[in-house]
Structure formats: C-alpha cells, structure tokens
C-alpha positions in Angstrom: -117.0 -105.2 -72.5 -117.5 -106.7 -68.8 -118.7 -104.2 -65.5 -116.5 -105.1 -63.3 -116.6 -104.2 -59.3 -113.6 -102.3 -57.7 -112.9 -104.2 -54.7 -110.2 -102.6 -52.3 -109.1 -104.3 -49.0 -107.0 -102.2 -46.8 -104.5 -103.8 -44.7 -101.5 -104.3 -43.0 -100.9 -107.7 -43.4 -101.9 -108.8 -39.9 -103.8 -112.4 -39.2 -107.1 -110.1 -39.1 -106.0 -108.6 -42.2 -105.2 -111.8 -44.0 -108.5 -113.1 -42.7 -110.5 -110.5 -44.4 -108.5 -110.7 -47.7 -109.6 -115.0 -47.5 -113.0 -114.4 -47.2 -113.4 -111.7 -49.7 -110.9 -114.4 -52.0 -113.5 -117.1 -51.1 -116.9 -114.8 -51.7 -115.7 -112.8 -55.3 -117.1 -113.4 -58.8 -115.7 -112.9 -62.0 -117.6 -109.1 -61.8 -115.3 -108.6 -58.5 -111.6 -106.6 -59.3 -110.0 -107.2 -56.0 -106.8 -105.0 -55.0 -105.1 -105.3 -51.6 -103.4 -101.9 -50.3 -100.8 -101.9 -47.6 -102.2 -99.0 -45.2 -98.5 -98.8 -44.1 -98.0 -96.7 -47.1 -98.6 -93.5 -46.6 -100.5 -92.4 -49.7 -103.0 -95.7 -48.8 -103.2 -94.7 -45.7 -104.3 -91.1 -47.2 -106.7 -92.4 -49.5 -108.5 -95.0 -46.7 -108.7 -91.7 -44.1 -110.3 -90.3 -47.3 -113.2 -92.9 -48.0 -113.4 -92.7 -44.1 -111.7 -95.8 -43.1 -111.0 -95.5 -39.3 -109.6 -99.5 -38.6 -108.6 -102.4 -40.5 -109.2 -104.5 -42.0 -111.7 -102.7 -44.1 -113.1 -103.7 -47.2 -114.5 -100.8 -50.2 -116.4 -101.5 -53.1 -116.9 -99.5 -55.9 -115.3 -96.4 -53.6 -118.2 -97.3 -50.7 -116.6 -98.2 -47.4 -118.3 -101.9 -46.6 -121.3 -101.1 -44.1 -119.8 -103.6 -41.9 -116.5 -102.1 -41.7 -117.8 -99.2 -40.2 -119.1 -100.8 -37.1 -117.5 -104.5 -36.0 -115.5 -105.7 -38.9 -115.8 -107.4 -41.7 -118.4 -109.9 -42.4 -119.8 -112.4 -45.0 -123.3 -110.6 -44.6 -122.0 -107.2 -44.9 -119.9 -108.0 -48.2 -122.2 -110.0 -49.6 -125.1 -106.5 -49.1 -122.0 -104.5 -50.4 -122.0 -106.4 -53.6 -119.2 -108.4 -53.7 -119.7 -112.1 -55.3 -122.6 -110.6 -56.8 -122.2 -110.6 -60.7 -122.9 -108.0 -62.8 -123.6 -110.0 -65.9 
C-alpha cells in the first residue's frame, strides 16, 4: 500500500485563499492527499486554532503547520521544505 501525505489547506475561499489552493494543485504528487477546509466552519476553525493556525490561507502537512504559513504566507519554497510534491515512493 502507498504512504501518502495529508495535505490540509485552510480557507475561506478568498482570492488569497484560492491562490494558495492553485499552487499547492500545481506543486502536489501522487504521495500528496490534499483536502481544502472552509475555516468558516466552526469545528475547522477549531481544529486550525488547534495546529496553531493564526491567518489564512495556511497550508498543514502531515498535521505540521507549513513553516511559511507561520510568518508571511504561503510559498513555493516553504511547501516544497514542508514536503509537499515530494514523493514518498
């Protein structure tokens, strides 16, 4: 059986938002699991205070917030260090 990588991208479905969801569409791999969560609901917004999300849009991997998305946004750099695209074949 494949490993795959949980990819979460929390949003609210602003140009920002969508912007983030793109790149991380454009970057993933076939190892990449990539589910987009509406922060607007309440029990999102509960679990992205819990993996210490503070502003969006904010990509997590494997439960990890994104290094990037914890200071200045969300980056091909800091996604690609986080693991995403990267295969774990």
């Amino acid at each position: 059986m494949a490993r795959t990588r949980k990819i979460e991208i929390f949003s609210a479905e602003c140009p920002y938002c969508e912007s983030a969801v793109q790149l991380v569409d454009e970057l993933k791999c076939d190892s990449c699991e990539v589910q987009v969560l509406d922060v607007r609901d309440e029990s999102v917004a509960k679990r992205a205070r819990a993996l210490g999300v503070t502003s969006i849009p904010a990509v997590v991997v494997d439960s990890v917030l994104a290094d990037c998305c914890r200071s200045g946004g969300v980056t091909t750099a800091g996604l690609r260090a986080a693991g995403v695209g990267v295969s774990l074949a």
